[in-house]
Backbone and ligand atoms as CSV (ligand in chain L), in Angstrom:
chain,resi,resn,atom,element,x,y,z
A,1,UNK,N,N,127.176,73.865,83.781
A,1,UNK,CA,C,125.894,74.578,83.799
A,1,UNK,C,C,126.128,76.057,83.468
A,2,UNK,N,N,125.517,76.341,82.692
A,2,UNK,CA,C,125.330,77.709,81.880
A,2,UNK,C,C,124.355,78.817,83.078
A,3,UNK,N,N,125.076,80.259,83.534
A,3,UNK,CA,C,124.380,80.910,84.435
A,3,UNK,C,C,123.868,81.944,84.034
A,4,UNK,N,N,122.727,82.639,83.770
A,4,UNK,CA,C,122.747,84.294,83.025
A,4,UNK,C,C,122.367,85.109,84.440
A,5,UNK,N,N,123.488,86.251,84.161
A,5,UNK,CA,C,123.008,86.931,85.177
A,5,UNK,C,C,123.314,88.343,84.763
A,6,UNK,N,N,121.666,89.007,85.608
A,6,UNK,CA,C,121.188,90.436,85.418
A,6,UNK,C,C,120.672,91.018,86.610
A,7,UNK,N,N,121.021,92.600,86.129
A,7,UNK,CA,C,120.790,93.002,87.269
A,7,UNK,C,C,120.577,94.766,86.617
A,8,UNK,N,N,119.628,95.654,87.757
A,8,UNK,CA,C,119.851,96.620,87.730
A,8,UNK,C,C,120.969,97.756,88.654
A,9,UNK,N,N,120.599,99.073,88.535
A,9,UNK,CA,C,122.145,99.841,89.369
A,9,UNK,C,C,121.589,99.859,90.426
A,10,UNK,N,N,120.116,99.249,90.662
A,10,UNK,CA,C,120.574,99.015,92.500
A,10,UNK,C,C,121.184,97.364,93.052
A,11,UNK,N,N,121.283,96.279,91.796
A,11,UNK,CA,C,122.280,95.439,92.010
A,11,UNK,C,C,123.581,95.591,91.385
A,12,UNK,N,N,123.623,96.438,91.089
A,12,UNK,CA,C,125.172,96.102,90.350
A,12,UNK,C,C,126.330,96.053,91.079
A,13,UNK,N,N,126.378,96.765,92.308
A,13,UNK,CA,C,127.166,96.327,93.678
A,13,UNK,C,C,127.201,94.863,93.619
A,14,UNK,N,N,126.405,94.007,93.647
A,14,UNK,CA,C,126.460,92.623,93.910
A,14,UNK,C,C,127.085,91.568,92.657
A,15,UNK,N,N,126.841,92.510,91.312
A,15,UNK,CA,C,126.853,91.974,90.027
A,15,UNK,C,C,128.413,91.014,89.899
A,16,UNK,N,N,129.616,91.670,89.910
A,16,UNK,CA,C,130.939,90.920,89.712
A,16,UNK,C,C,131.281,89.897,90.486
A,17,UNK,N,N,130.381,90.017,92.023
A,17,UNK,CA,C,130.920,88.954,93.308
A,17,UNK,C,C,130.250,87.393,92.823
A,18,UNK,N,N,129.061,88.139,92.374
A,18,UNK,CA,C,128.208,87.141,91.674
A,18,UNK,C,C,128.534,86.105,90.258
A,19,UNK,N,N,128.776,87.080,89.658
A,19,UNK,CA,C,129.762,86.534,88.415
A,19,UNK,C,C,130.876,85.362,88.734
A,20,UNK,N,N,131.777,85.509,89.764
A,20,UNK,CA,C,132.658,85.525,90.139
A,20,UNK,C,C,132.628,84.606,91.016
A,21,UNK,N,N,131.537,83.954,91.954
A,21,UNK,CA,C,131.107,83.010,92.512
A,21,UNK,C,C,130.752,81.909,91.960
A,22,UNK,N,N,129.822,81.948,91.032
A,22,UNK,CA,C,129.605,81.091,89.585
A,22,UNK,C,C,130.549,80.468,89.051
A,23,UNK,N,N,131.686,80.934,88.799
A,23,UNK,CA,C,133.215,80.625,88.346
A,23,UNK,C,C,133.607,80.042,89.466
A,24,UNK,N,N,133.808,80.090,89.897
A,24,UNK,CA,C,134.957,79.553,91.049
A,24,UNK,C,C,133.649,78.044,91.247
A,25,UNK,N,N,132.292,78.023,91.472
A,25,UNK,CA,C,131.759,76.694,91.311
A,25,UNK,C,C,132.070,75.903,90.032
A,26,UNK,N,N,132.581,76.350,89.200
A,26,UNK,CA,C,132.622,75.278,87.915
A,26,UNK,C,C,131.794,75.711,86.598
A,27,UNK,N,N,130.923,76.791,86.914
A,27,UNK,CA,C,130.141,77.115,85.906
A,27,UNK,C,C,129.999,78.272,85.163
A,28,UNK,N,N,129.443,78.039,83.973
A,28,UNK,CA,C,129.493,79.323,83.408
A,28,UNK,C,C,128.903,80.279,83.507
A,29,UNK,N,N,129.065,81.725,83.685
A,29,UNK,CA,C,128.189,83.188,83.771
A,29,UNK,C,C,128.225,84.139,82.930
A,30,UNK,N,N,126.958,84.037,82.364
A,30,UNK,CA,C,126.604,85.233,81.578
A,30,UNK,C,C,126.125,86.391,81.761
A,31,UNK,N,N,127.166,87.590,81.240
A,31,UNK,CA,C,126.697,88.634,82.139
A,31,UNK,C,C,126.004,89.576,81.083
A,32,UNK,N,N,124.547,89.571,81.562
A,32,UNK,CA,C,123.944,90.376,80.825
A,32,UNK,C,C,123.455,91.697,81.259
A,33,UNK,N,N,124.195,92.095,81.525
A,33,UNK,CA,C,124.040,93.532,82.145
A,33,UNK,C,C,123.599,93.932,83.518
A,34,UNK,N,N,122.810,94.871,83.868
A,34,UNK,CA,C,123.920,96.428,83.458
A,34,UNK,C,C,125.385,96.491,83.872
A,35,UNK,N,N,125.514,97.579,83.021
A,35,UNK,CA,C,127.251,97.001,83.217
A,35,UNK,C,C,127.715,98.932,84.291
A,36,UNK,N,N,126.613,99.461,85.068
A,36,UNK,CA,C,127.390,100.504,85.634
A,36,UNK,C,C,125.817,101.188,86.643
A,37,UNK,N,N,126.717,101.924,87.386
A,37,UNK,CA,C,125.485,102.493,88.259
A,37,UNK,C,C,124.473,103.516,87.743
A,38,UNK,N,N,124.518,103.803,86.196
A,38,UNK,CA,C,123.289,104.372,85.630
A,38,UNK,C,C,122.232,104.215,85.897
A,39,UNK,N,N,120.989,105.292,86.532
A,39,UNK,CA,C,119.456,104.451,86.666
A,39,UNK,C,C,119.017,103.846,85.288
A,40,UNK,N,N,118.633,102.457,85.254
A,40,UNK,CA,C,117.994,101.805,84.390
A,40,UNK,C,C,116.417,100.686,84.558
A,41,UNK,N,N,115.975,100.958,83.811
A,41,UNK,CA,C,114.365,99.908,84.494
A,41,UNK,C,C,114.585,98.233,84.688
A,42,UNK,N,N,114.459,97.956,85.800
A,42,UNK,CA,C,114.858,96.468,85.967
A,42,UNK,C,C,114.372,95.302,85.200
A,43,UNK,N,N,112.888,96.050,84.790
A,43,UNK,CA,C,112.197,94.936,84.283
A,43,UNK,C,C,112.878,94.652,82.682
A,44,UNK,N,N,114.035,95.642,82.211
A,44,UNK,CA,C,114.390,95.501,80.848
A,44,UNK,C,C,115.614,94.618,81.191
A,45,UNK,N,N,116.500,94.301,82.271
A,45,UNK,CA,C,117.163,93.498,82.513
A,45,UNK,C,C,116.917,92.217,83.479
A,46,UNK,N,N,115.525,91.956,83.252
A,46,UNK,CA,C,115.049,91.063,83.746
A,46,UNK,C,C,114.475,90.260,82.630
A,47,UNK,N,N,114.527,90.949,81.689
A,47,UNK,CA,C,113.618,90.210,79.904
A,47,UNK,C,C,114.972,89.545,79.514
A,48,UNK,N,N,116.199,90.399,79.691
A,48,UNK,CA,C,117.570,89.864,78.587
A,48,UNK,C,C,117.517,88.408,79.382
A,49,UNK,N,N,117.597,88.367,81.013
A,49,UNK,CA,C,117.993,86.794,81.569
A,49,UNK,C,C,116.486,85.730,81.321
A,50,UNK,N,N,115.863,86.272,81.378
A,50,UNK,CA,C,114.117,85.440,81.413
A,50,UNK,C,C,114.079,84.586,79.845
A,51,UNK,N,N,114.665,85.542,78.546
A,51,UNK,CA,C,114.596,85.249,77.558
A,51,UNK,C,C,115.216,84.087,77.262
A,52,UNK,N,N,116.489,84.831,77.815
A,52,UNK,CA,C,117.973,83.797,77.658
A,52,UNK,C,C,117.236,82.032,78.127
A,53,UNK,N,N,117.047,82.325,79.408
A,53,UNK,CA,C,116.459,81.116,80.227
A,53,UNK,C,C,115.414,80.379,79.117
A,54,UNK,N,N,114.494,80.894,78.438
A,54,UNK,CA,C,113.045,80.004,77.995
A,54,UNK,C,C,114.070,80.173,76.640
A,55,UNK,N,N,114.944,80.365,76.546
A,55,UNK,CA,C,115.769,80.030,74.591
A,55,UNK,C,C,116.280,78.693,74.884
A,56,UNK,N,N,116.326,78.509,76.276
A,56,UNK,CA,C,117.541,77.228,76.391
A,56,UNK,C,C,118.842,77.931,76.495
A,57,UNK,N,N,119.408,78.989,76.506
A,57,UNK,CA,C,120.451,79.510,76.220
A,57,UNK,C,C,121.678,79.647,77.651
A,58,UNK,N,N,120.827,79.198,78.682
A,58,UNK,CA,C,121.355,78.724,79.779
A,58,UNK,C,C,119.991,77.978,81.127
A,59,UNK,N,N,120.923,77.344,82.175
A,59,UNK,CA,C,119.725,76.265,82.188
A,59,UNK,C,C,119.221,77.358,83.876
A,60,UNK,N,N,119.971,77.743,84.319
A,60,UNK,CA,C,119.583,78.994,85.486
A,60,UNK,C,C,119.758,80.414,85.126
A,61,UNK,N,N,118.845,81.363,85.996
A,61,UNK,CA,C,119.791,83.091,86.144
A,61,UNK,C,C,119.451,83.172,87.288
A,62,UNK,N,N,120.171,84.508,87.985
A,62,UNK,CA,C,120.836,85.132,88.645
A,62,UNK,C,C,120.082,86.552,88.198
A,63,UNK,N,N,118.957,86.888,89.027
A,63,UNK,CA,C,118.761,88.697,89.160
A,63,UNK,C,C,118.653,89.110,90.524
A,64,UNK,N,N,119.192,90.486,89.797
A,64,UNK,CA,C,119.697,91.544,91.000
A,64,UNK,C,C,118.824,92.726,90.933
A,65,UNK,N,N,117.993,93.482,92.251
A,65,UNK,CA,C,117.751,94.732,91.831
A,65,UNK,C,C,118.356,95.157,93.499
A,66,UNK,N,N,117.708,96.034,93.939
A,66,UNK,CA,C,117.961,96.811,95.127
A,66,UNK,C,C,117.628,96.486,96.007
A,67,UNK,N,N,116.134,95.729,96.146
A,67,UNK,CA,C,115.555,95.029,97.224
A,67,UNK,C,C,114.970,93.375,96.460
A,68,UNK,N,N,115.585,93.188,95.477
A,68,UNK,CA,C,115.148,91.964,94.869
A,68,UNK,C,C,113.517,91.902,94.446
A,69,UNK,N,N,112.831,92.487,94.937
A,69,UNK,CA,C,111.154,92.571,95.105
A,69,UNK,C,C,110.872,93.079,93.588
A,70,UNK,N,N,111.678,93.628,93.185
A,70,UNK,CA,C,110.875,94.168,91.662
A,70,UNK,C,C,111.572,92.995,90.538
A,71,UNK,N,N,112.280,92.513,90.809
A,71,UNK,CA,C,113.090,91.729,90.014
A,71,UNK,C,C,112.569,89.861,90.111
A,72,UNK,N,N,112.273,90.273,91.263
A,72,UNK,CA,C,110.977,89.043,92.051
A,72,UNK,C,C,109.850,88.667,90.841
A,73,UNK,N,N,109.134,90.386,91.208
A,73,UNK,CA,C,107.473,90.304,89.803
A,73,UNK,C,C,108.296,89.846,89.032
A,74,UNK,N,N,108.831,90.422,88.361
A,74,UNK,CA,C,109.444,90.226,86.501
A,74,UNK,C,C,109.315,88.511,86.699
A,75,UNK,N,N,109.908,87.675,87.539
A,75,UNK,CA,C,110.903,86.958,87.206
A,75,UNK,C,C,109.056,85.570,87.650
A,76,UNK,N,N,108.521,85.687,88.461
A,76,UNK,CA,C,107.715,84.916,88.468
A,76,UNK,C,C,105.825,85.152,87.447
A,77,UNK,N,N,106.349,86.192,86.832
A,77,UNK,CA,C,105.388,86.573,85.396
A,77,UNK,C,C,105.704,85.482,84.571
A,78,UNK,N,N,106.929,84.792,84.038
A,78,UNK,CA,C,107.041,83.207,83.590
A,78,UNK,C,C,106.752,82.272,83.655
A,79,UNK,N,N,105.832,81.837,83.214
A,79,UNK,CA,C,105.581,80.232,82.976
A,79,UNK,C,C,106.935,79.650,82.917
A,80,UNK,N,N,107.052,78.621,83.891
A,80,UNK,CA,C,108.009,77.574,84.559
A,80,UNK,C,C,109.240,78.331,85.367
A,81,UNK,N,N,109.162,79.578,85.387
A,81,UNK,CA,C,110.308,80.571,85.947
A,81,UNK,C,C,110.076,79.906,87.893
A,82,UNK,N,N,110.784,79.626,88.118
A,82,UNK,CA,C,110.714,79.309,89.824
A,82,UNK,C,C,111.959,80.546,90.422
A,83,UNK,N,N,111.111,81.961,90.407
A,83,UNK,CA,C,112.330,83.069,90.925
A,83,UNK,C,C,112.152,82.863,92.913
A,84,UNK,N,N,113.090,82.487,93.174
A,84,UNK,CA,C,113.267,83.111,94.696
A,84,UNK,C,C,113.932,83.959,95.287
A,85,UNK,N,N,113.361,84.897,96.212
A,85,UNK,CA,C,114.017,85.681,96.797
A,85,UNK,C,C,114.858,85.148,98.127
A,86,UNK,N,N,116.412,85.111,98.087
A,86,UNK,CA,C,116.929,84.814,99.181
A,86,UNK,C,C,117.430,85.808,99.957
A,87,UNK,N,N,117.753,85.714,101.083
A,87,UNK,CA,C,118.564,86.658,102.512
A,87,UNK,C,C,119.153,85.930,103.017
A,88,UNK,N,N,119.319,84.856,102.983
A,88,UNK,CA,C,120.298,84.027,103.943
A,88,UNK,C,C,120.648,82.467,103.482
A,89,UNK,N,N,121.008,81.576,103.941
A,89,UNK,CA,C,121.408,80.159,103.436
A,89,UNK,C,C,120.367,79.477,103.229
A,90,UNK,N,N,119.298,79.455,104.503
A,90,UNK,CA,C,118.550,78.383,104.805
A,90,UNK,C,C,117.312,78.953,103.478
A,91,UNK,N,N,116.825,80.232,103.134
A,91,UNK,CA,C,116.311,80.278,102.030
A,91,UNK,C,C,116.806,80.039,101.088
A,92,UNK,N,N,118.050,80.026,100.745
A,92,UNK,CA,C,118.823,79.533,99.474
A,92,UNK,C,C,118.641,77.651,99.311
A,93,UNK,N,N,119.025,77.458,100.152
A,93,UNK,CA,C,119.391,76.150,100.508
A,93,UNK,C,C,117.339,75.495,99.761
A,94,UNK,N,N,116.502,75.913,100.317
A,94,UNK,CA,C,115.620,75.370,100.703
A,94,UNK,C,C,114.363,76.014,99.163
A,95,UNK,N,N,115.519,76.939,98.534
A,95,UNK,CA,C,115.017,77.002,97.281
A,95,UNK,C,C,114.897,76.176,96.268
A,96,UNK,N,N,116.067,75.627,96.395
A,96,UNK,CA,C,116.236,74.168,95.271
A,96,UNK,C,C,115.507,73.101,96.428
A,97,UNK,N,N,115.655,72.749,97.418
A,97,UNK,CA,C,115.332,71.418,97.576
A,97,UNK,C,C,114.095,71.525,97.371
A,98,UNK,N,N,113.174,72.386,98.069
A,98,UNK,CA,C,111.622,72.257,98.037
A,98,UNK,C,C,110.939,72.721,96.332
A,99,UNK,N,N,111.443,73.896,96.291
A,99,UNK,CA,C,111.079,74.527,94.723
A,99,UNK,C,C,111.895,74.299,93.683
A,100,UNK,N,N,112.559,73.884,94.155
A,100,UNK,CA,C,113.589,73.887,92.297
A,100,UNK,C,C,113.820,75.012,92.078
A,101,UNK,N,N,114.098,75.895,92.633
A,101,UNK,CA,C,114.093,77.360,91.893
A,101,UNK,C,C,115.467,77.493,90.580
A,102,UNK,N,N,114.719,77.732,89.604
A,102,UNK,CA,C,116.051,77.878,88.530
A,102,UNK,C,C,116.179,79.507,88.451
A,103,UNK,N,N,115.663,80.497,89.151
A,103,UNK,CA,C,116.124,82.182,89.371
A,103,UNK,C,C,115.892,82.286,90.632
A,104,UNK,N,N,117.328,82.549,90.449
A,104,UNK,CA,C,117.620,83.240,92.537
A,104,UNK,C,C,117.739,84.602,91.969
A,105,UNK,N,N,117.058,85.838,93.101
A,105,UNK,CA,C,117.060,86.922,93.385
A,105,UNK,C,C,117.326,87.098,94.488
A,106,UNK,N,N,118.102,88.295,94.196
A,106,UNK,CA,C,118.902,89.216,95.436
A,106,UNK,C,C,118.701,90.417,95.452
A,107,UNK,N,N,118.985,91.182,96.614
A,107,UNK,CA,C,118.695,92.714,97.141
A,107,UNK,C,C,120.235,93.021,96.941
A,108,UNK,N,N,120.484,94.006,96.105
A,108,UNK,CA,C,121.947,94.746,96.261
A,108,UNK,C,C,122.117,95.388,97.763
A,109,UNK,N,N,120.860,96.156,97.933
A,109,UNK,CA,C,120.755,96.991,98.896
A,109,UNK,C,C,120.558,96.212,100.495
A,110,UNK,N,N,120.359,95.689,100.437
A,110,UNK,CA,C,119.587,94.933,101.881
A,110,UNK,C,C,120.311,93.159,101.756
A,111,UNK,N,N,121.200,92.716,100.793
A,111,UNK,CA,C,121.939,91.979,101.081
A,111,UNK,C,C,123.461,92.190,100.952
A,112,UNK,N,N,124.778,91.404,102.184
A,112,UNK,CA,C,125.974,92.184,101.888
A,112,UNK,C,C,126.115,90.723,100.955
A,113,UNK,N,N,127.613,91.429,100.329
A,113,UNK,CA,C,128.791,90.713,99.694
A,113,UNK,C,C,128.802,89.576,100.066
A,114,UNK,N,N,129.227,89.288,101.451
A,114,UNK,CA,C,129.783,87.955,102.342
A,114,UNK,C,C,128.127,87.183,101.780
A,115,UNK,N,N,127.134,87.194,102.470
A,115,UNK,CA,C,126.617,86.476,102.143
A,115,UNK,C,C,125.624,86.428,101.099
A,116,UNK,N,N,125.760,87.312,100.427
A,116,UNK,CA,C,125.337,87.214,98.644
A,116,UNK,C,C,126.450,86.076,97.982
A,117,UNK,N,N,127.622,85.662,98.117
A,117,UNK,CA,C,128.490,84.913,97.676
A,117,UNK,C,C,127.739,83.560,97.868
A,118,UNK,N,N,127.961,83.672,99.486
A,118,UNK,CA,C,127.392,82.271,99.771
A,118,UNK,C,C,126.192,81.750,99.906
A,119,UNK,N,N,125.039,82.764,99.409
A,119,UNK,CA,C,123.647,82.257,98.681
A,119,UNK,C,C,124.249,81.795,97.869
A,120,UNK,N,N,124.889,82.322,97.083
A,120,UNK,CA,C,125.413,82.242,95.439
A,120,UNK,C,C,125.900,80.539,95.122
A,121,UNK,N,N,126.736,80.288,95.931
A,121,UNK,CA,C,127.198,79.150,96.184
A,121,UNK,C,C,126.366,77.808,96.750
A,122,UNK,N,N,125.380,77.735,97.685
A,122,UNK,CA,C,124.430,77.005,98.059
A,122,UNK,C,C,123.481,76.894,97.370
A,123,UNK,N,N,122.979,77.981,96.411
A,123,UNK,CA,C,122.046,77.553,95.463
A,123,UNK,C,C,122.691,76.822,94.412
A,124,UNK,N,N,123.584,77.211,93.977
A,124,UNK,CA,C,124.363,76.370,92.833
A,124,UNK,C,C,124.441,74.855,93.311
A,125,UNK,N,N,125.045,74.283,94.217
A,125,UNK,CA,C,125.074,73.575,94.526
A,125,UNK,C,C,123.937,72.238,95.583
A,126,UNK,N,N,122.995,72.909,95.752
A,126,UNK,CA,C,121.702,72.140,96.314
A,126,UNK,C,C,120.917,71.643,95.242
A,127,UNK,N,N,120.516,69.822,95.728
A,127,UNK,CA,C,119.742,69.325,94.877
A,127,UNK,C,C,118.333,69.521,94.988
A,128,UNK,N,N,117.331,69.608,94.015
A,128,UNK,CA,C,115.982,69.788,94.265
A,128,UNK,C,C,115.711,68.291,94.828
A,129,UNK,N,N,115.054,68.344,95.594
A,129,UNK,CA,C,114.419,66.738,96.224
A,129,UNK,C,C,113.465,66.322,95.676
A,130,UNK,N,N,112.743,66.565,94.711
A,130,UNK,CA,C,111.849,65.904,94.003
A,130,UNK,C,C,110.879,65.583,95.012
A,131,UNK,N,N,109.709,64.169,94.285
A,131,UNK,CA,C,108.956,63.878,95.072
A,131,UNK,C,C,107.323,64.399,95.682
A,132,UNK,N,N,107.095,64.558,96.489
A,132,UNK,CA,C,105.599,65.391,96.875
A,132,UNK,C,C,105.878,66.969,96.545
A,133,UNK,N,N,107.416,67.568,96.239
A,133,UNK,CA,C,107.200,68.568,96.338
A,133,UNK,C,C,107.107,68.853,94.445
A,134,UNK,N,N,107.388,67.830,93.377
A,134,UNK,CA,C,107.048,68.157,91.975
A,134,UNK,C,C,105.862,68.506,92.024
A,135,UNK,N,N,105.107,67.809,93.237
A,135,UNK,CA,C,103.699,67.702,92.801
A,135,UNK,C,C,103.039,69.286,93.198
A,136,UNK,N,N,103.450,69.542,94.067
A,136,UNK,CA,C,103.236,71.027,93.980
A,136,UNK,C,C,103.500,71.917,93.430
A,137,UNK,N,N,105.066,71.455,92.634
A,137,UNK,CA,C,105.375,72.604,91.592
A,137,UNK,C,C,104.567,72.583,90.459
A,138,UNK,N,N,103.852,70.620,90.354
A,138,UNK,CA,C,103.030,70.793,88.917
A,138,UNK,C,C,101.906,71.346,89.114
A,139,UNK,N,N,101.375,71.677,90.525
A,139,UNK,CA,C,99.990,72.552,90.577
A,139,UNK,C,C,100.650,74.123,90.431
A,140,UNK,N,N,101.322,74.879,90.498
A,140,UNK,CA,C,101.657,75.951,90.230
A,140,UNK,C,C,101.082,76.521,88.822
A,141,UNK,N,N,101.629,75.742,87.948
A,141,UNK,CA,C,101.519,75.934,86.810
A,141,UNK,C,C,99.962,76.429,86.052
A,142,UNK,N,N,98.954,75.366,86.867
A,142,UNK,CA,C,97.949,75.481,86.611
A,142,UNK,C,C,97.133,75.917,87.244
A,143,UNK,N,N,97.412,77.048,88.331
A,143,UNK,CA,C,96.976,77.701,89.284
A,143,UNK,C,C,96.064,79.047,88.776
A,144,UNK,N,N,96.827,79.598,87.838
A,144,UNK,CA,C,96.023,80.282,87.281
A,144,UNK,C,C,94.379,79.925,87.003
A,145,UNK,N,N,94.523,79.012,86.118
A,145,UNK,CA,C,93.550,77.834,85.943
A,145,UNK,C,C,92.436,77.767,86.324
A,146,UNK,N,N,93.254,77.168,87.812
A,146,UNK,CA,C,92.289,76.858,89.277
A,146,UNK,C,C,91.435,77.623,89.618
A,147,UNK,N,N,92.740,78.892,89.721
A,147,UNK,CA,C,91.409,80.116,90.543
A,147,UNK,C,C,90.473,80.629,89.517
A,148,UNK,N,N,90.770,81.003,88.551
A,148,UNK,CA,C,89.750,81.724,87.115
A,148,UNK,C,C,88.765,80.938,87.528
A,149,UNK,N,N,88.892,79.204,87.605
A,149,UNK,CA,C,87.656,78.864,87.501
A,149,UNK,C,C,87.130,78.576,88.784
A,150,UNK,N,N,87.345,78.193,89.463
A,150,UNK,CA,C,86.775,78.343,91.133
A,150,UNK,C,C,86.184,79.245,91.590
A,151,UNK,N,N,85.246,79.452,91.473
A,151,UNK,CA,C,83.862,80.621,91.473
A,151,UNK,C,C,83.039,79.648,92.295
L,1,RB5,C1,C,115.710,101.025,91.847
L,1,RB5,O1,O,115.795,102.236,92.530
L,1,RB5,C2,C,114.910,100.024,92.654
L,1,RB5,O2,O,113.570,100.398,92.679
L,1,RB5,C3,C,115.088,98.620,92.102
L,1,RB5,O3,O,116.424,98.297,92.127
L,1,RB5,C4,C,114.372,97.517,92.859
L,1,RB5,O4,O,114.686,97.560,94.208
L,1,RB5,C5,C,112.937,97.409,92.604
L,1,RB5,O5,O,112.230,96.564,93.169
């Protein structure tokens, strides 16, 4: 499995552990920037992995900002993008089974190392459970939809 991962300089603390976690599961990581603690706008390294993702060019990403929350918007502005924000296992864990999430987001700032790894690792490795919960992911989609017209 092909991984793209981005981030801005308030993730880039997290950026190599991340990289680097990915690898050691078996899979591949693409690192699409930033590559240093320069201020840069997140939402421009949130387009390089979003893109990558809807090219086919890998089948998950991996974004990073400072508190994950801005990297969050970007990442659920996508049609079929399932971005979650994790802090701990049991949100990681419970990203894939219930949502499928194919973009995990992280806080550089407000998550450590130790367990930014091992989000890193539990999402990679948790199966989505399918089932009653597709059926909610297939109302997502058309939610927009819903509400426009629900007047
Ligand atoms: C950058 O200072 C910071 O605003 C960004 O990394 C992120 O936390 C935004 O949501």
């Amino acid at each position: 499995m092909k991984i793209g991962v981005a981030c801005d300089h308030g993730g880039y603390i997290l950026k190599d552990l991340v990289l680097e976690a990915i690898k050691d599961c078996g899979c591949e990581a693409i690192d699409l920037g930033t590559h240093g603690t320069a201020s840069v706008d997140y939402p421009d390294y949130a387009a390089r992995a979003l893109s990558l993702l809807q090219n086919g060019g890998c089948e998950r990403i991996v974004l990073i900002c400072g508190t994950g929350i801005g990297m969050s918007l970007c990442a659920n502005r996508v049609r079929g993008v399932r971005g979650a924000l994790c802090f701990d296992l049991y949100t990681a864990r419970m990203s894939r089974q219930h949502n499928d999430s194919n973009c995990l987001v992280l806080g550089g700032r407000v998550t450590g190392p130790a367990v930014a790894r091992e989000i890193v690792e539990v999402w990679l490795k948790t199966a989505f459970e399918g089932g009653r919960h597709q059926a909610r992911l297939d109302k997502i989609d058309t939610l927009a939809d819903m509400v426009s017209t629900d007047k």
